[in-house]
C-alpha positions as CSV (number, residue, x, y, z in Angstrom):
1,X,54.6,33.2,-2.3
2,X,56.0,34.4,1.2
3,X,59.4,34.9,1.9
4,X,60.5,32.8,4.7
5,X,62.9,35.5,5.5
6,X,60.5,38.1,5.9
7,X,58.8,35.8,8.4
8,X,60.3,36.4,11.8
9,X,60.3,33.8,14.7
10,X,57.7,35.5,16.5
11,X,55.4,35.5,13.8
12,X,56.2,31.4,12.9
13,X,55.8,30.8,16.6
14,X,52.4,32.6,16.6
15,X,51.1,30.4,14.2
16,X,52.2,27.5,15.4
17,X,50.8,28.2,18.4
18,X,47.1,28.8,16.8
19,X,47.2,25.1,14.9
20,X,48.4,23.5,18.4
21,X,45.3,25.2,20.1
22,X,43.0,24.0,17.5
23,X,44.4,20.4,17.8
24,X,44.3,20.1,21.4
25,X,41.2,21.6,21.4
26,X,39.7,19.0,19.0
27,X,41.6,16.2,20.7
28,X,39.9,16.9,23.6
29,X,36.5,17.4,22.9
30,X,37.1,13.7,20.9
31,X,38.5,12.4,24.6
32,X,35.7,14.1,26.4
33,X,32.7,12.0,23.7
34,X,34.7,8.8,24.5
35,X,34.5,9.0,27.9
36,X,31.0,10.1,28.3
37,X,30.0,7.2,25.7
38,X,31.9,4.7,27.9
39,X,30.3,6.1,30.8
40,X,27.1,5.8,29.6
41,X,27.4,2.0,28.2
42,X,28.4,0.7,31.6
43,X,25.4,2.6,33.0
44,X,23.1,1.1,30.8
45,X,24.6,-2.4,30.9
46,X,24.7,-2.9,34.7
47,X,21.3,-1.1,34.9
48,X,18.7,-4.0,36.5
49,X,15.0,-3.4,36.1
50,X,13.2,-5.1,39.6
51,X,10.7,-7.7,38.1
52,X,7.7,-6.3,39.6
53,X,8.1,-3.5,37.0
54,X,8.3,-6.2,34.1
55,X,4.9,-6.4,32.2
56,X,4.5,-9.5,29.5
57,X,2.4,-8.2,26.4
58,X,0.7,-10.3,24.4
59,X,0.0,-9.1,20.8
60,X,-3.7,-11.0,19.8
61,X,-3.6,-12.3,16.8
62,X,-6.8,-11.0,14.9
63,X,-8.6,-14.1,12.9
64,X,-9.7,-13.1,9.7
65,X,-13.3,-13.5,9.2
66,X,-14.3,-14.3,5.6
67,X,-17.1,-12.8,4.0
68,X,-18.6,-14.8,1.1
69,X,-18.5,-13.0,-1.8
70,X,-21.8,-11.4,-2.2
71,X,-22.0,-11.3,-6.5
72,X,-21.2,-15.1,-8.3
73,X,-22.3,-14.5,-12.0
74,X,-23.9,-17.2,-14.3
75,X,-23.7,-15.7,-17.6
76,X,-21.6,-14.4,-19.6
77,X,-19.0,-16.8,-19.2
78,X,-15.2,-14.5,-19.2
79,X,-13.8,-14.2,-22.9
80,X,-16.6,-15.8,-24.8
81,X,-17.4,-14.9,-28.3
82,X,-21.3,-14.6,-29.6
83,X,-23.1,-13.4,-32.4
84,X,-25.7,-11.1,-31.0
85,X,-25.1,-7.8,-30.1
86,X,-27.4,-8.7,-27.1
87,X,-26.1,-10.7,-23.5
88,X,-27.4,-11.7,-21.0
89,X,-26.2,-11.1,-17.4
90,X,-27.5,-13.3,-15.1
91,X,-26.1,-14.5,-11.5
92,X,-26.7,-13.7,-7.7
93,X,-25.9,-11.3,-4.7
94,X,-27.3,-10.0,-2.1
95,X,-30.8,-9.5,-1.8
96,X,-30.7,-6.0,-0.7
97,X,-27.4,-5.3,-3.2
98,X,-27.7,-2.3,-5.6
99,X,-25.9,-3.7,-9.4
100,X,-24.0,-1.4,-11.5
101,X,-23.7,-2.8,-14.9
102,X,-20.9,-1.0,-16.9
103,X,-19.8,-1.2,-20.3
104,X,-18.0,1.0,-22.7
105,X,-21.6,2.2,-23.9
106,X,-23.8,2.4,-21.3
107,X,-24.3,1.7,-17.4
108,X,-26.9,0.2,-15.8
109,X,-28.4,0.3,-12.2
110,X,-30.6,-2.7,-11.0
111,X,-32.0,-4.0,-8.3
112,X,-32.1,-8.6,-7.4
113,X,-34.8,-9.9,-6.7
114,X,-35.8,-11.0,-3.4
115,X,-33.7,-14.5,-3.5
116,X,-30.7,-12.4,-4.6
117,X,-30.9,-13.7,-8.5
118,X,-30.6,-10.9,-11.4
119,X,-31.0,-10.7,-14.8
120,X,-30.6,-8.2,-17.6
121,X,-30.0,-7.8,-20.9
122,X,-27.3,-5.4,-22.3
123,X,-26.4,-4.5,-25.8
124,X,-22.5,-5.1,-26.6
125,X,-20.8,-3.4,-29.4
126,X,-18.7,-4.8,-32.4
127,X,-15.1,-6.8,-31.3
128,X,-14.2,-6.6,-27.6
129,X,-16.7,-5.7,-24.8
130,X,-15.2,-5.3,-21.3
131,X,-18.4,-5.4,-18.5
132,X,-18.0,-5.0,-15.2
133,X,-20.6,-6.1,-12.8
134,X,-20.5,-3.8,-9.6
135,X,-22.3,-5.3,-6.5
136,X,-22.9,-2.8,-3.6
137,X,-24.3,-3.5,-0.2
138,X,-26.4,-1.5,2.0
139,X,-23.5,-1.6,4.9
140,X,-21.0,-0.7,2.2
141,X,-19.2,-3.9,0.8
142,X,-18.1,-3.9,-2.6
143,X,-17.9,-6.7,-4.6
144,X,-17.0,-6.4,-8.6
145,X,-16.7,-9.0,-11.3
146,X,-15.2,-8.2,-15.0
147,X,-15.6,-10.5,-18.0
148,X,-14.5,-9.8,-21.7
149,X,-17.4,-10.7,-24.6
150,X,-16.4,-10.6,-27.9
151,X,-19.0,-10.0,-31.2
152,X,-18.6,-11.5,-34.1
153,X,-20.1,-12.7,-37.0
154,X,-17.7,-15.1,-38.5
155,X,-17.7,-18.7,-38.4
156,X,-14.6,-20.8,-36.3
């Protein structure tokens, strides 16, 4: 701790001097921002644009064109339950469509026939079978279906 008698009048004058520079130095940089924002405000608000340089824009609204889905499938029905490890997928797509058939076990590639109908015969393993039916169009549209078969032997 300093002794306030060591410190002379000089040197407490000194440092008061510094913190009063640094305040009015702060205070007037704060004055100078006001101003200027002020300033600039007014110029902005009482700026007038002439109205030949006014353009209207109009944002078209794009209309959705719907594509009909290009794969509907007949068989197997989603979530049904048979006794044959065999099924039967069977619906229609586009003519010119490439089908990926996918279980768990295998995948299969085939191609509709010319009126767009497809059929094929899969082998499903025991409990659960997840297949999903992958359509794909020359142009590149996707269209995918997924249905759930379940095997089983017991009676309901």
């Amino acid at each position: 701790m300093v002794d306030t008698k060591l410190v002379t009048p000089a040197i407490r004058s000194y440092f008061f001097m510094k913190v009063e520079k640094l305040l009015l130095s702060f205070f007037a940089v704060l004055g100078g921002l006001i101003v200027a924002g002020v300033a600039f405000y007014l110029y902005q608000s009482t700026k007038a644009i002439p109205a030949t340089q006014i353009k209207t824009v109009r944002i078209a609204t794009p209309t959705p064109t719907s594509t009909p889905g290009i794969l509907t499938l007949d068989s197997p029905q989603d979530l049904s339950v048979t006794d044959s490890k065999t099924v039967t997928v069977a619906g229609h797509t586009d003519p010119k469509a490439t089908l990926v058939i996918s279980t768990a076990s295998t995948d299969e590639v085939i191609t509709p026939a010319s009126t767009g109908a497809f059929t094929t015969t899969i082998t499903i393993d025991n409990d659960e079978n997840y297949i999903h039916i992958l359509a794909i169009t020359p142009d590149g549209r996707e269209t995918e279906k997924a249905v759930t078969v379940t095997y089983s032997t017991e009676s309901f």
